[in-house]
N, C-alpha and C positions, 0 to 999 in steps of 0.2 A: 339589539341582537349583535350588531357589529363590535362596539364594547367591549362584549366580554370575549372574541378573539385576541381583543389588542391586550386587555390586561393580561391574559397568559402567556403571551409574547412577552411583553414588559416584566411579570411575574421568573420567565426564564429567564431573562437578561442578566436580572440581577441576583441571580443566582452565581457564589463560587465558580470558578473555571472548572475543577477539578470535579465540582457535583454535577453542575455540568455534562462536561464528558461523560461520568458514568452514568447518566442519565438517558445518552444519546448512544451509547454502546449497550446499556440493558434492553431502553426500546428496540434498536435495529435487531438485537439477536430476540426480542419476543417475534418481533412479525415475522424473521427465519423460522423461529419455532413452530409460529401459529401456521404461517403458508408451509409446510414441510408436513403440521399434521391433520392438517384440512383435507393436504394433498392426496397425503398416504393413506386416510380414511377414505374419500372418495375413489382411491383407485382399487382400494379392499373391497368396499362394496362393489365395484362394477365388477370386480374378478370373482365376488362368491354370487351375485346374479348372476353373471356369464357361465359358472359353473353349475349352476340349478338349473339353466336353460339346458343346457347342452344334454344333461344330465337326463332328462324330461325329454329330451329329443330324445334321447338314445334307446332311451327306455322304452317297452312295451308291456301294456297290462297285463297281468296274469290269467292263463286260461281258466282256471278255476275261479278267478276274483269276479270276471266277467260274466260266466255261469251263474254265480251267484247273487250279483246285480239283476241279471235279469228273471231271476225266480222272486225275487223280492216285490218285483212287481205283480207277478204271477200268482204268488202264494205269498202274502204281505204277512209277517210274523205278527206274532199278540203283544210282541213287546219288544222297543225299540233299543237294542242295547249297542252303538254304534261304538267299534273301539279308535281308537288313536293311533292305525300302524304306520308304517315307515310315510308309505303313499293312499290317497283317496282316491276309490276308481268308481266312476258312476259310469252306465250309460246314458246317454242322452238323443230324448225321441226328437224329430221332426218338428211338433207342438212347444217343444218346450221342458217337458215333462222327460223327470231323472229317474232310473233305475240304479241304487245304490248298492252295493258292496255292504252288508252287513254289517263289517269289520270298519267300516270308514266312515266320515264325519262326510253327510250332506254340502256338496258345495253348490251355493248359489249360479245357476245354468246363466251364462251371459250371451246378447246375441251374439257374439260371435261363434261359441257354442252351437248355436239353434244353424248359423248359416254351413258350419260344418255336415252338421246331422242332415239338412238338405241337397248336400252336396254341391252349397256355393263356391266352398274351399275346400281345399283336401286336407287341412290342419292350421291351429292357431294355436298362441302362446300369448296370455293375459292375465294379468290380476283377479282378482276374486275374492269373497270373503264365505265361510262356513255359515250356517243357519247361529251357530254361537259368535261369530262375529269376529274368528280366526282370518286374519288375510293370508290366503294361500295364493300359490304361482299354480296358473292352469296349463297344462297341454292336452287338445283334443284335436283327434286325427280318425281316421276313415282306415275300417277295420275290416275284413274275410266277418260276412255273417252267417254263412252256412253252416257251421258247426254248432250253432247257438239256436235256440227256440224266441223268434223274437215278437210271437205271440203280442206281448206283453206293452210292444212301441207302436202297435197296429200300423205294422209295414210290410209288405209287400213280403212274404217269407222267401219270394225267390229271387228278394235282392240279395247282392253281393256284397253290400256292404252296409257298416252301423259306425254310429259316432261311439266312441270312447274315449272319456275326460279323464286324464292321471295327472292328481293332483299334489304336491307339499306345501305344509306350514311354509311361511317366509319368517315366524318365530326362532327359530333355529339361525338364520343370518342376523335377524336382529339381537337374537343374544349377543352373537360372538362382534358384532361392530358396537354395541355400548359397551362391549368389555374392553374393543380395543380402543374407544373413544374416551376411557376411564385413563386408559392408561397412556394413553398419548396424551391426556389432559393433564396426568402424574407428571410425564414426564418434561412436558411443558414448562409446567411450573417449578420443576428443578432446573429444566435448564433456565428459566428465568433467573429466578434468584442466583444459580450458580453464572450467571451471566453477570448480574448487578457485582455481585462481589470481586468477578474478575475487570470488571470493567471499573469498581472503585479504585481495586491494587492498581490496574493500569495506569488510570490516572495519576494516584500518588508517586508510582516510579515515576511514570514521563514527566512530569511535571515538576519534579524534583529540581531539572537543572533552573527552568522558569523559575521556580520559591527562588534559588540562589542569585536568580539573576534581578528580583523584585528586591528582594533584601538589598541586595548590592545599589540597585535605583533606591530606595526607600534611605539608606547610609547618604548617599549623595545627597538627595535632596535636604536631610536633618543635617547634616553634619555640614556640609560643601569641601567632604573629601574628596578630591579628586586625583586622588592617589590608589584610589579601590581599584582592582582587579580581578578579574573572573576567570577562575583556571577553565581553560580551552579542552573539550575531550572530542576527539571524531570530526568528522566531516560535514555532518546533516546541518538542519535549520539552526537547532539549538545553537549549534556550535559558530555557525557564522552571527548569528546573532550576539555570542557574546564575545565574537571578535569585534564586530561594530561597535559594542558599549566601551569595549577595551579603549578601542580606537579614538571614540567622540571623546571619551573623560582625558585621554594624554591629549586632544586636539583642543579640547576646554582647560586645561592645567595649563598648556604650552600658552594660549591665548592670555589667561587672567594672568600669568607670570609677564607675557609683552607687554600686557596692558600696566600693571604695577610699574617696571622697568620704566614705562615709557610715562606714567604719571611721575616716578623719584625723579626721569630725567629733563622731564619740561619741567616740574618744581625745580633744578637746580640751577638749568638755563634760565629760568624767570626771576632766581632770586638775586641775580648778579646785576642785572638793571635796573629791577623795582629799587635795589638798596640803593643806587646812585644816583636814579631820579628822586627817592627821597631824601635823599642829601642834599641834593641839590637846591628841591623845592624850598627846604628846611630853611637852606640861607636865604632865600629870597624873602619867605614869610618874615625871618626873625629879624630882617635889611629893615622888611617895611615895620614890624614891630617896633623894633628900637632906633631906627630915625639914624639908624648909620648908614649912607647910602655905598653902594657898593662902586669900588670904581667903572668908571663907563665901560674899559679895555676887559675887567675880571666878567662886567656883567653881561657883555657882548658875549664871550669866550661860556658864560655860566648856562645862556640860553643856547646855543649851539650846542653845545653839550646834551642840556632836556632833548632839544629837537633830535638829536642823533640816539637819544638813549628811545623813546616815543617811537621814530623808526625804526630801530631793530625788536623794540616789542608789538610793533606793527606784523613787519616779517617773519617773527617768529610765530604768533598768533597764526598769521596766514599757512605758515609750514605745517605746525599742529592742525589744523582743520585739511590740510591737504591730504596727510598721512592717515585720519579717523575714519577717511572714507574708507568701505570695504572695499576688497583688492575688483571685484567683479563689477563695481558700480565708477560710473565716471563721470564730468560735469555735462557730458551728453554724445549724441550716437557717434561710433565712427564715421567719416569719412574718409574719400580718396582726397590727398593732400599732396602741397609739390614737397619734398624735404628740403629742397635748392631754396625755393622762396624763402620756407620758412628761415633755415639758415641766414641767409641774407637779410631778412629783418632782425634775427636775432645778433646778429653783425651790428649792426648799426646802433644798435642797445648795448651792446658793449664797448664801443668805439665812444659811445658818451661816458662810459663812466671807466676808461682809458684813455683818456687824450693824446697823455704824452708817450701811449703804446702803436708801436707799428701793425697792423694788420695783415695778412697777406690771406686771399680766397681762390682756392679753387674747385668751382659749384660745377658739377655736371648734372645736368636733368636727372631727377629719382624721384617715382611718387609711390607711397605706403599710403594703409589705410591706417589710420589711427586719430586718436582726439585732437582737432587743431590746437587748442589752447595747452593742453597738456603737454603736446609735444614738444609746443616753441615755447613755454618754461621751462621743460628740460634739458632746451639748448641752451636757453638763456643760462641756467645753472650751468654749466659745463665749462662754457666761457667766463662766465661770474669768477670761477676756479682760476682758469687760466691769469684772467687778469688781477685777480688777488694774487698769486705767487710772480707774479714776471717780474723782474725788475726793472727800476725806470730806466725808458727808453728801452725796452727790451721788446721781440718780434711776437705776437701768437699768429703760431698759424694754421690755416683751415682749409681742408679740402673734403669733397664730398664726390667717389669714385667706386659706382655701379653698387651704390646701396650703403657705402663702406663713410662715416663721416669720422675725420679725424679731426681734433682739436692740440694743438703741438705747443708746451711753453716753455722758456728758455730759465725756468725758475731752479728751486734747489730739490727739485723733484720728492719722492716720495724713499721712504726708506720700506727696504723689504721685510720690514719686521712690522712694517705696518699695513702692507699694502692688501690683507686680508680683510681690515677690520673697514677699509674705507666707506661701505656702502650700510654699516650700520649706522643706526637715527642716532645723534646725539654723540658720535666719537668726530675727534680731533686730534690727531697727533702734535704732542706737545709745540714743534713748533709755529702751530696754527693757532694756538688757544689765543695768542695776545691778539691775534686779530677778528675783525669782525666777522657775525658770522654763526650762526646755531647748531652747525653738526648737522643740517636734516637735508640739506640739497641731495648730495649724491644719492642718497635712498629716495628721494624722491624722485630722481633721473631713474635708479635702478629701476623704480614700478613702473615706469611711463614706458621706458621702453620694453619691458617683458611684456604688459597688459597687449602694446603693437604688436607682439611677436617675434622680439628681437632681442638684443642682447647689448653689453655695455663692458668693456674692460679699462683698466688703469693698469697701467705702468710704464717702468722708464723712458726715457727716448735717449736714442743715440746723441752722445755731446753733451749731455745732460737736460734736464728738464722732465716734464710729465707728457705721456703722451694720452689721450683718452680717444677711444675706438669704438663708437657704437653702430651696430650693424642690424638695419631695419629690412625684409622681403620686401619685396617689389619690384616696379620696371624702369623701365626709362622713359615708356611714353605711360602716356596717361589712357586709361582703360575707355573702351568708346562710351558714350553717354546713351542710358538707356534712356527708352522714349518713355 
């Protein structure tokens, strides 16, 4: 039993959108129809009852119809010729027992009738049917009996009053409600169908923009253009919907275009040392091959060379896996951190791989929340720079003042025709290429410190040299520890 609700369900689902819709705009405008002529039929009928009631109230039997009623009992004809006029007027005795109108169809006396005639009630209004089986609407009420010979109901002749029953067909209302039931049934079923049809056009228009916008998904996914475009009209859902699609395919073209970029440019950084450690390797095999040994000063010089070429595709590797991460994901949760500490270990990591560079630190207390590890590689790069351009014996110097970390080096600074391109993956201004080194630090300082909250600038310093300023929120004391 439950089954075949679900198949109708699943049966609709997979139904077109668009049949769908008209399927769900014909039904809702049938049950308008059908409750609008349930409605109007029911309230027809209680307006042409209320009007046969009223009507039967108002109404009183005719002097002569009543006379004649009760002669029939009196002097009963030879033959019963009962006509069908407007109304059927009987008397009705005490017992039970009806004095008819000649002219009028016998209507079957109901006790309600009988409690009239006894003078339980002084009038009732009830259903009934004729001896032929006609359902008439009764009214019998308590009538002046003195003018009349009531011989005929063996009653008391100097009562004052008698029952008289005036009756109508209820044929006559039931015509005119199957006629209007015909036709509110006509009209039903035009508005249906004239429903399905408007409600199929609706769909095809509204959906119109949807087809274009399926199409335009349906290109993408066959093709992988993402160059499609959905002309915009109006304000509504449609319309921002296919601002969104606009939006995601340039935010998907701009991506797969970095990503290419960014595989042509690790393929080009990679092929500059794979080729020199294969050269290198190359002598070494062909040393041991041919039994010509290399001398000890070339072969010392030839392995220090592998180990340094090994190293930078060490670092370079690490750079590319650092950058593949999404920007919103990180090697793990914030924390509250000191920036002073971290600085000062990143100090001392640089002081080993400058010896012969002077240092100078001025750490004030500052703590940001952001990725430990992250962040003191972004110093470490920062410094890295510095002491890649300083000259020997030359100063870097460092200060960290109310959020503010400066890194200062006394090198051949940055040219301003470059100083745009600095924090793109993979650029080097010409005269950085001879040194070591892959283009990808400073964009990876850039993420580190946006993802904090903060920001990063390069350029000049006064006297010359590079200045670099990055500027992380936060305080000077460290925020209290939650329990």
């Amino acid at each position: 039993m439950s089954s075949q609700p679900q198949n109708h369900r699943r049966s609709f689902r997979t139904l077109p959108l668009r049949s769908r819709l008209a399927l769900l705009v014909t039904t809702a405008v049938a049950v308008a129809v059908a409750a609008v002529s349930v409605a109007a039929w029911l309230l027809t009928s209680a307006q042409l009852h209320n009007e046969l009631d009223t009507s039967l109230e108002n109404s009183s039997a005719p002097f002569g119809s009543v006379r004649q009623a009760l002669d029939t009992c009196l002097n009963p004809p030879s033959e019963s010729t009962p006509g069908a006029g407007f109304a059927y007027i009987q008397v009705v005795a005490p017992s039970g027992e009806a004095c008819v109108d000649p002219y009028s169809q016998p209507v079957k006396v109901q006790q309600e009738d009988i409690d009239v005639a006894n003078g339980t009630t002084s009038e009732t209004l009830h259903n009934s049917t004729t001896e032929q089986g006609v359902e008439v609407r009764v009214h019998t009420e308590l009538i002046d009996a003195r003018p009349f010979d009531v011989r005929a109901l063996n009653v008391d002749p100097r009562s004052p009053l008698i029952a008289v029953s005036v009756s109508r067909p209820l044929t006559e209302i039931d015509t005119s409600l199957n006629r209007l039931a015909l036709l509110l049934t006509a009209l039903a079923g035009i508005g249906v169908l004239g429903a399905g049809a408007a409600g199929l056009w609706i769909a095809r228009t509204g959906l119109k923009p949807v087809d274009r916008l399926t199409g335009a998904v349906e290109h993408v996914a066959r093709t992988e253009d993402l160059t499609v475009r959905i002309p915009v009209e109006g304000e509504d859902e449609i319309a921002r919907l296919s601002r969104s699609f606009n939006s995601m395919t340039a935010a998907l073209a701009t991506s797969r275009d970095r990503q290419a970029q960014l595989i042509a440019d690790a393929g080009h950084e990679l092929r500059t040392p794979l080729t020199s450690l294969r050269t290198n390797i190359e002598l070494l095999v062909r040393s041991d091959a041919t039994g010509r040994a290399i001398p000890p000063a070339d072969r010392a010089a030839l392995m220090a060379s592998v180990k340094a070429q090994m190293t930078e595709l060490a670092a370079l590797i690490g750079d590319l896996q650092e950058l593949s991460r999404p920007d919103a994901v990180g090697h793990g949760p914030l924390k509250v951190v000191a920036l002073h500490e971290i600085a000062e270990t990143a100090l001392d990591r640089a002081r080993l791989r400058g010896p012969e560079l002077t240092f100078t630190a001025e750490l004030e207390p500052w703590y940001v929340r952001a990725e430990p590890a992250a962040l003191e590689r972004a110093v470490v790069n920062v410094l890295d720079n510095a002491v890649k351009f300083s000259p020997p014996g030359g100063t870097v110097e460092v200060a960290l003042r109310r959020g503010e970390l400066t890194v200062r080096d006394h090198g051949p600074g940055i040219p301003a025709e470059d100083l745009p391109h600095v924090f793109e993956r993979f650029w080097r201004s010409p005269s950085a290429r001879a040194l070591p080194g892959s283009g990808l630090g400073l964009s990876i300082v850039a993420r580190t410190v946006q993802q904090a909250g903060g920001e990063i600038a390069l350029g000049p310093a006064p006297g010359g040299g590079t200045r670099a300023v990055i500027r992380l929120p936060g305080a000077a004391t460290p925020p209290p520890a939650t329990p």
